[in-house]
C-alpha atoms as one frame of an Amber mdcrd trajectory, in Angstrom:
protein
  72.983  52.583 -75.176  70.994  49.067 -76.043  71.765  45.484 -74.671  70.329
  42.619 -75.446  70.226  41.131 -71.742  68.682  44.662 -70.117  65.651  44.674
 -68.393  64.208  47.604 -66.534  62.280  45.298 -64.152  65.233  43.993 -63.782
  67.203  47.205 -63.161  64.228  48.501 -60.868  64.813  45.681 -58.370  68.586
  46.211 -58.640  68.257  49.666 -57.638  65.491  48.910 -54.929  62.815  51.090
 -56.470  59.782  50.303 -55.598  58.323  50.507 -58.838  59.469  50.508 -62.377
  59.549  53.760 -63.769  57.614  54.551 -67.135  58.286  56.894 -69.616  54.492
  58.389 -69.393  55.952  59.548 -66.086  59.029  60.523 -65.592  59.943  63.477
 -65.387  62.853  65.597 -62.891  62.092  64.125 -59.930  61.967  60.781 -61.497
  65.361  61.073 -62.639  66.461  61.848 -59.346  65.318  59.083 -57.532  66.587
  56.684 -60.302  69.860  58.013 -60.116  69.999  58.133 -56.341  68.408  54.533
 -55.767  71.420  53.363 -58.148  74.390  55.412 -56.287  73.319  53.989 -53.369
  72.689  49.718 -54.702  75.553  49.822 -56.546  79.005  50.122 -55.402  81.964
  52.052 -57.583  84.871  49.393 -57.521  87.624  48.135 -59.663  87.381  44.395
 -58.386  88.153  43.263 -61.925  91.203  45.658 -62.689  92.440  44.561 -59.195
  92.387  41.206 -60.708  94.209  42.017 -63.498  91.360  42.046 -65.706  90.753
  44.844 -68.478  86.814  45.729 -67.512  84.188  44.879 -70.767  82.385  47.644
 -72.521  80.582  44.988 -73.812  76.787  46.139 -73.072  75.843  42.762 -72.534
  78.400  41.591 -70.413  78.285  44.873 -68.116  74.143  43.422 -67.303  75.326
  40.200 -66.750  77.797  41.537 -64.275  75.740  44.330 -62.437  72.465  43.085
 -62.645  72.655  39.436 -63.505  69.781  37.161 -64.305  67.415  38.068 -61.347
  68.516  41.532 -60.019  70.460  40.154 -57.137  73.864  40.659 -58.644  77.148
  41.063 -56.391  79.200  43.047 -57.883  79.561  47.208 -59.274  82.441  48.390
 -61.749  83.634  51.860 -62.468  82.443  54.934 -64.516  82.040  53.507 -67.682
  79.912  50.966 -66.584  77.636  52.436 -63.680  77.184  55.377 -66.291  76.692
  53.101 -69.096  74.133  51.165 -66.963  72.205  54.413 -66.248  72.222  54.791
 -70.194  70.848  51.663 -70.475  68.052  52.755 -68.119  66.620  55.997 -70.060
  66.915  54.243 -73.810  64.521  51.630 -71.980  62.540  54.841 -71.132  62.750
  56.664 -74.321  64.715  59.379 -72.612  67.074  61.545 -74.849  70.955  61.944
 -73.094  74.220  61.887 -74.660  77.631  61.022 -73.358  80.291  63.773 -72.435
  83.985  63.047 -72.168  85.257  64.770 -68.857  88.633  65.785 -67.908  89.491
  64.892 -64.235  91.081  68.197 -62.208  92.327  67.320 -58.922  95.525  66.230
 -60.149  98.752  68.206 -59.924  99.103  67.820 -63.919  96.959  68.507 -66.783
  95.204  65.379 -67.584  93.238  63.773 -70.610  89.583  63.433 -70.828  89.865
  59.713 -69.094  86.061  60.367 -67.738  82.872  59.584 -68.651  79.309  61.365
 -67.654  75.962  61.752 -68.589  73.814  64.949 -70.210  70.133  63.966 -69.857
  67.321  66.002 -71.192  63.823  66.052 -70.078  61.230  69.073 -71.046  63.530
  71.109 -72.243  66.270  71.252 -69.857  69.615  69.654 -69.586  71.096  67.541
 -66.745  74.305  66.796 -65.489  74.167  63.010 -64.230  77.016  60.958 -62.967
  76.871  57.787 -61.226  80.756  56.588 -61.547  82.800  59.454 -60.164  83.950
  58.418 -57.267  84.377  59.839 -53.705  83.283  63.617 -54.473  80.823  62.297
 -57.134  77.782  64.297 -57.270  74.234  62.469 -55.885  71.600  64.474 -57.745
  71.716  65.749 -61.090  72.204  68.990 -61.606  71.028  71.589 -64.652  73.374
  73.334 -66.631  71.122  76.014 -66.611  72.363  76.564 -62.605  75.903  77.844
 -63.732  77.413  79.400 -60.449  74.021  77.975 -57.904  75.502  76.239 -55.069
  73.875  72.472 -55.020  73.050  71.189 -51.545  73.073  67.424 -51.734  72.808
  65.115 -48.729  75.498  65.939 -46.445  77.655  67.682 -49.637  77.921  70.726
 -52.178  78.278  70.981 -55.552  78.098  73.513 -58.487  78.929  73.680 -62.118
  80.919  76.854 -62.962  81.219  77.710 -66.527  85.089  79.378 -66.880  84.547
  79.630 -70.648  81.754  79.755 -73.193  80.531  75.620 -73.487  82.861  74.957
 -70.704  81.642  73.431 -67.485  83.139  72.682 -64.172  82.022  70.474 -61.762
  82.883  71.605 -58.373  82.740  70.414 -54.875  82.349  72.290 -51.184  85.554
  70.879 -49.496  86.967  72.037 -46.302  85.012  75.624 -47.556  86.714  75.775
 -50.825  85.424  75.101 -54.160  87.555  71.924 -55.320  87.465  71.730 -59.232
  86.250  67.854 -60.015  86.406  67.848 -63.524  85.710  69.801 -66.983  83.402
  68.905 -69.601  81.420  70.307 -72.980  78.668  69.081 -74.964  80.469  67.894
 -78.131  78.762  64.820 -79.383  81.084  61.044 -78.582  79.753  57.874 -78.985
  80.269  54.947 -76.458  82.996  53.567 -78.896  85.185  56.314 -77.929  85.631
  55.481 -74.266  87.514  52.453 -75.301  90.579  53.833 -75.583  89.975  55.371
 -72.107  88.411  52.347 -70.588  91.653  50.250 -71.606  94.001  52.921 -69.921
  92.371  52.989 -66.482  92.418  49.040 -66.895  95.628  48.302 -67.255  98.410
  52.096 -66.952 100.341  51.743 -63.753  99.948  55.139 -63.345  96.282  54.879
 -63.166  94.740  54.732 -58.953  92.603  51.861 -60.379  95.209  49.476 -60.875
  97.807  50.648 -57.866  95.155  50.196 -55.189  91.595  48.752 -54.152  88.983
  51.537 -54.675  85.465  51.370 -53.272  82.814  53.943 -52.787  79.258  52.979
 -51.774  77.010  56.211 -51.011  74.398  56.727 -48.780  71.462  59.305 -47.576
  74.338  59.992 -44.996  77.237  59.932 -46.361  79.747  57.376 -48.093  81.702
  54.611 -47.552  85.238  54.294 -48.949  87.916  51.262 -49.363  91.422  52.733
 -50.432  93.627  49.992 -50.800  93.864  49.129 -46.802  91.867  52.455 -45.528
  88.506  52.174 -44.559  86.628  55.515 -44.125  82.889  55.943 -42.871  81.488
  59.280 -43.280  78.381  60.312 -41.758  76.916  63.491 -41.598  79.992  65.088
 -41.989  81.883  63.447 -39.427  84.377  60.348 -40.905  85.947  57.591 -38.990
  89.303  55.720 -40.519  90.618  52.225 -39.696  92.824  49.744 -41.489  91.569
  46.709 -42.728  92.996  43.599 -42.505  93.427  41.179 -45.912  91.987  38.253
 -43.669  88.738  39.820 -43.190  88.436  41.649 -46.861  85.813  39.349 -48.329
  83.464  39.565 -45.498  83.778  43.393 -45.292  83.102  43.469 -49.047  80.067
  41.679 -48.448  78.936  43.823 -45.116  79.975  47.213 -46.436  79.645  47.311
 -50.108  77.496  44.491 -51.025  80.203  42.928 -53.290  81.428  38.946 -53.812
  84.599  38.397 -55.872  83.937  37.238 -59.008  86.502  34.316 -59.940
């Protein structure tokens, strides 16, 4: 994943890392902290498909509009783009990933592979990274080598179960059950192929991204989540609700999720 317009200096102080990370050195735990540092900088929101805008998968144009032209960007976008940023990151880094297409499975209904995630590989082992799922998105990556090893990450729980040969599931610890999150395998798709998927969540009325406001910032504590008018603060464990009010929506964007409407 190349654009022109990427800069990991650029990125670094996006992501509020204190220093740029360098291929001599990363390694794990280096992946880790990039991939927390950017869950918790950049909101997950679908401003622009609120807008009525179909979001870019234009490399390029998904810089411009995370990091901008000094790292002081105000704005996020969904899973295409936070994971396509990320991708952005290790080709700067020389690090070898490839995309997976994932199916969603928390809906009532069998659904298509609408989803995209990460595989990264680093000395031999393969990673599970994802930095655009949502509200029970994971915050670490996780191996694939851990099939069935509960995954203790900030104030949640994850796993990857493996129901078939190839087949993963991400799972998450929810009210003590194991919650399926979504399905993938590691056959080979390019970024071109998420176009298709990227124009559905854009623009389907079926889709949650175009029948209501969705905003997730994450935290060392917890999250924060805009649905449509609901406001809900978790931390450590505990979540608070309230309505918000479409008179004082820009300034909460701004307070809670870091985020200025883009005209």
């Amino acid at each position: 994943m190349y654009a022109t317009q990427f800069s990991l200096p650029l990125y670094a102080r996006r992501i509020g890392l204190e220093a740029v990370p360098t291929a001599a050195t990363f390694d794990a735990a280096a992946l880790k902290s990039m991939m927390q540092a950017q869950l918790r900088s950049i909101t997950f929101e679908n401003l622009d498909v609120q807008a009525g805008k179909i979001v870019s998968m234009e490399p390029d144009q998904i810089v411009e509009k995370i990091l901008g032209d000094d790292g002081q960007a105000k704005r996020g976008g969904y899973c295409y783009e936070l994971n396509g940023l990320f991708a952005m990151a290790l080709t700067a880094l020389g690090v070898s990933y490839q995309f997976v297409a994932c199916r969603p499975m928390f809906y009532p209904m069998r659904r298509p592979k609408t989803h995209m995630a990460l595989v990264v590989q680093l000395a031999g082992e393969k990673y599970l990274c994802d930095l655009g799922f949502g509200s029970y998105g994971m915050r670490a990556p996780i191996a694939l080598s851990q099939v069935n090893v509960p995954q203790s990450q900030d104030y949640d729980v994850f796993q990857l179960a493996m129901p078939d040969v190839g087949e993963f599931v991400l799972q998450a610890r929810i009210d003590g059950n194991w919650v399926n999150q979504y399905g993938f395998n590691l056959s080979p798709s390019e970024w071109i192929d998420y176009l298709p998927a990227n124009y559905l969540n854009s623009t389907h009325p079926d889709t949650i991204f175009v029948q209501k406001l969705l905003l997730i910032r994450q935290t060392a504590e917890g999250r924060v989540l805009l649905v449509g008018n609901e406001l809900k603060t978790s931390v450590a464990g505990q979540t608070t609700v309230r309505t918000v009010e479409p008179a004082e929506l820009d300034a909460l964007l701004l307070e809670q999720f870091g985020l200025v409407r883009s005209n």
